[in-house]
C-alpha positions as CSV (number, residue, x, y, z in Angstrom):
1,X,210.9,126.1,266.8
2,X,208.8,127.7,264.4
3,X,207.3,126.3,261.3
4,X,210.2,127.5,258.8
5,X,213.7,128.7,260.4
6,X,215.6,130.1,257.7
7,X,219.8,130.3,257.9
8,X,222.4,131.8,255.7
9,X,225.7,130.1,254.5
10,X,228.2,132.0,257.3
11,X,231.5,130.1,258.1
12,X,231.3,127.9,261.2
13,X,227.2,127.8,261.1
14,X,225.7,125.6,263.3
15,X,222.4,124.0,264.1
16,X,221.9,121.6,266.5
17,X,219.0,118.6,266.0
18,X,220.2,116.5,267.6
19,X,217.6,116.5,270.5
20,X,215.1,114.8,267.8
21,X,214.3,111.4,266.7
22,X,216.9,111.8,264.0
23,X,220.2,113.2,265.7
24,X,220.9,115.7,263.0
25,X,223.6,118.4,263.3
26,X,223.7,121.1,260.5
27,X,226.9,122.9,259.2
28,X,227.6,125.9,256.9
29,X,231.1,127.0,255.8
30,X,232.1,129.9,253.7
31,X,235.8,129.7,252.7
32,X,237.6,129.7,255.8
33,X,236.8,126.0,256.3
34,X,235.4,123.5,258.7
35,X,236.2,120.1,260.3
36,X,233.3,117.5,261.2
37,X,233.4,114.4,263.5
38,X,234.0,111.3,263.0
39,X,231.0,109.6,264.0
40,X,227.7,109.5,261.1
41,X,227.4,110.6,258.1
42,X,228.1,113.6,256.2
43,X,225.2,115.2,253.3
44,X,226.5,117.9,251.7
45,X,226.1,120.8,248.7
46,X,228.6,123.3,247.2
47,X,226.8,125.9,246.6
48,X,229.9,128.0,246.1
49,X,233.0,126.5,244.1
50,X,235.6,125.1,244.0
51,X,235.3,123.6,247.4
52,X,237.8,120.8,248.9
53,X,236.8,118.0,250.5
54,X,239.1,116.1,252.5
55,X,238.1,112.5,253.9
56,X,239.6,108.5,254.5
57,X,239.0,108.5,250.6
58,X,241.3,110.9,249.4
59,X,241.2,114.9,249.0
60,X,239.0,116.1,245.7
61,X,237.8,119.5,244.7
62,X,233.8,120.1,243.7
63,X,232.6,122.6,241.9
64,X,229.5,124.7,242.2
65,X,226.3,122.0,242.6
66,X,228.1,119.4,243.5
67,X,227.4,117.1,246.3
68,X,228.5,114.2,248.5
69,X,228.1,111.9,251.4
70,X,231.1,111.1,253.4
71,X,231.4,109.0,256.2
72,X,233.4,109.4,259.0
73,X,235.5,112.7,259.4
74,X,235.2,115.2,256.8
75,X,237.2,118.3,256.4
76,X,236.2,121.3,253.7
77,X,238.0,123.9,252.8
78,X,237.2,127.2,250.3
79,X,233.9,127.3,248.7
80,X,230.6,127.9,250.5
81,X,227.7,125.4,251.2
82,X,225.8,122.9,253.5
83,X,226.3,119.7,255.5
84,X,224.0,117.6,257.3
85,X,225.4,115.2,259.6
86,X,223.3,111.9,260.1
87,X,225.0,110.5,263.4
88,X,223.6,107.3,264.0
89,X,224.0,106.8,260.6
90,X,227.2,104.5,258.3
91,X,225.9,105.8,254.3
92,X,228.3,105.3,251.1
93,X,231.1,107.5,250.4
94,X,229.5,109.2,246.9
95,X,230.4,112.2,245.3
96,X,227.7,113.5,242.3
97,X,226.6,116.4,240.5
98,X,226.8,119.2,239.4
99,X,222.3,119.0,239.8
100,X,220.1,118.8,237.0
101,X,217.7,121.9,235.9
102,X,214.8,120.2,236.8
103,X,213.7,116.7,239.0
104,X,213.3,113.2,237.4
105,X,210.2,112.2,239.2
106,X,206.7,113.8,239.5
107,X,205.7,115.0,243.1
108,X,202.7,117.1,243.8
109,X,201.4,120.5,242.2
110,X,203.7,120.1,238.7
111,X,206.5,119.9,240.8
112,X,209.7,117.3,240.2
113,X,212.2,115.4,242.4
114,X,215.7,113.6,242.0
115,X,216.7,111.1,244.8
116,X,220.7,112.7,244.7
117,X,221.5,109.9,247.2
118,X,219.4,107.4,247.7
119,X,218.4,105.2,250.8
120,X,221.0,102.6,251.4
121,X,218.3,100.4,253.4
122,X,214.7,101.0,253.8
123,X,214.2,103.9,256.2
124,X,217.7,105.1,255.5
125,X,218.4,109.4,255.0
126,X,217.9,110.7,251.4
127,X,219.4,113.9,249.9
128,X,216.6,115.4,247.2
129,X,216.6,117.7,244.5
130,X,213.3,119.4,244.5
131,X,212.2,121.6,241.4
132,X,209.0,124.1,242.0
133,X,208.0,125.8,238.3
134,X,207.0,129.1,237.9
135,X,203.4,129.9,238.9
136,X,203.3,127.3,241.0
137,X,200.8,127.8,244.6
138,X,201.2,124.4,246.2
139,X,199.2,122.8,248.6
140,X,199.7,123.3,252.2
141,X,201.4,119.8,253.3
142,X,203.5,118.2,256.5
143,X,206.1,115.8,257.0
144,X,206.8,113.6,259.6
145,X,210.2,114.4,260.0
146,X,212.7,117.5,260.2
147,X,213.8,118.5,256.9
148,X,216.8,120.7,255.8
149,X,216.9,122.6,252.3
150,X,218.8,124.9,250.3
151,X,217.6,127.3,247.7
152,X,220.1,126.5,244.7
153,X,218.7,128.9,242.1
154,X,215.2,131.2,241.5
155,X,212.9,132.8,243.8
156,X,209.9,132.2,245.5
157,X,208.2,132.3,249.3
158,X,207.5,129.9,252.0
159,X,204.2,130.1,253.8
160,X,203.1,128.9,256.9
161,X,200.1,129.4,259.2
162,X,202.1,132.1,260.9
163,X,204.4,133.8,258.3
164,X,205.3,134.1,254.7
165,X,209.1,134.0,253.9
166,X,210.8,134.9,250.7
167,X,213.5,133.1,249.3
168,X,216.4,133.9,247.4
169,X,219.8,131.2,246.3
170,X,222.0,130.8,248.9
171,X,219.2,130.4,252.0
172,X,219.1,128.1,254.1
173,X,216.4,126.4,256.0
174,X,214.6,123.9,258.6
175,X,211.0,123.0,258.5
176,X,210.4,120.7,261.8
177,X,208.3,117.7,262.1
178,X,204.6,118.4,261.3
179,X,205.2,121.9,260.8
180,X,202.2,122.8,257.7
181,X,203.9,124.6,255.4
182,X,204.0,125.3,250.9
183,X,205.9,126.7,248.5
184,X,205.4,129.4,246.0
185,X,206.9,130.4,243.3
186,X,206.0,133.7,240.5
187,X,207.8,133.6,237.1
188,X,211.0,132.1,238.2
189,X,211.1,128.3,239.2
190,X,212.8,127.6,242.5
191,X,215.7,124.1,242.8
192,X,215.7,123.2,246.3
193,X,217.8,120.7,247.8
194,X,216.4,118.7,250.2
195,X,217.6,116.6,253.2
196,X,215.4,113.7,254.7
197,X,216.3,112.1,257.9
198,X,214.1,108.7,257.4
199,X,212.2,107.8,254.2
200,X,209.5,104.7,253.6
201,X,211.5,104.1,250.6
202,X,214.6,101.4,249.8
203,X,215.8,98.2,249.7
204,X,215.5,95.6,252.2
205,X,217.4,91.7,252.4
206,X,214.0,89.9,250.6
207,X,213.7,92.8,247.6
208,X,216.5,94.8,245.8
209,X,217.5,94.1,242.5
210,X,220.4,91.2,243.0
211,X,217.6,88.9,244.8
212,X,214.8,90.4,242.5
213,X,216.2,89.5,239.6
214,X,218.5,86.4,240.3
215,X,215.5,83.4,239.2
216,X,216.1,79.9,240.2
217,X,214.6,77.2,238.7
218,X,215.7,74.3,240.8
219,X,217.5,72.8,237.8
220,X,221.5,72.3,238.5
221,X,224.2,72.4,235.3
């Protein structure tokens, strides 16, 4: 696979990942609808609304920058956007959005990140909101697993050793594991959402908040 595979948003779109460390299988859909299995998890991003979801929680519709995780089956209907399936994966069922303008958190180069959905347990999948501000030339970087993006709104390019690809809203994308790769933007910022398979990042049994901040004494009432 090459460093940066770029996808558009047709109806039935399918990539398969699920050969990888992280069985990963990603969807598009574009009106006409799609159903996904039972088994994992479901990440997903309207990128075109009203979209309906229908899951074991009920039917809702989202509009445009919305997202979700869902597990179990999932079906969607009108609309147009994304889903990443995490398969070995239980998460929440969460519905959030639509994204913020910019990210809460710094990352590198003047760039900002929200954690959308956040690790259940340490090492868990996270869905990102990455923001890139104009003029931005960022430094060439890896990760150690696959990721899966969206451009939500602006411009920009994605260069690797081999290429340089422009990006526009509505593209899709895959960057594999260790593929070197940056982002660059002009005069318009770029809002990326952002898949991650694994992450170093979330709570375990000895440190989340409940334990954290339950403090005993050893005194009884």
């Amino acid at each position: 696979m090459t460093a940066f595979r770029p996808f558009e948003l047709a109806a039935g779109g399918r990539i398969d990942l699920r050969a990888g460390p992280f069985p990963t299988l990603v969807s598009t859909w574009s009106d006409s609808g799609v159903e996904l299995p039972t088994a994992g998890t479901h990440f997903g991003f309207v990128h075109e609304g009203p979209a309906e979801i229908g899951c074991a929680s009920g039917t809702f519709t989202l509009s445009a920058g919305m997202y979700f995780s869902i597990p179990g089956p999932l079906r969607l209907r009108f609309g147009r956007g994304l889903v990443i399936t995490a398969e070995r994966f239980r998460g929440f069922f969460q519905i959030g959005g639509p994204v913020e303008d910019t990210g809460r958190l710094r990352y590198i180069d003047g760039c900002t990140d929200s954690l959308l959905i956040p690790p259940v347990q340490l090492g868990d999948p996270c869905l990102n909101l990455l923001h890139i501000p104009p003029g931005t030339e960022q430094t060439a970087h890896t990760h150690p697993s696959v990721r899966v993006g969206l451009i939500v709104r602006g411009s920009g390019a994605c260069v690797t050793p081999d290429a340089r690809y422009p990006l526009r809203p509505g593209l899709g994308f895959v960057i594999p594991a260790d593929a070197r790769h940056s982002f660059y933007t002009d005069r318009d910022p770029l809002l990326v959402i952002a898949y991650h398979p694994d992450s170093d990042f979330g709570p375990t049994h000895e440190c989340h908040p409940m334990v954290n901040r339950t403090i005993i004494r050893g005194d009884r009432p």
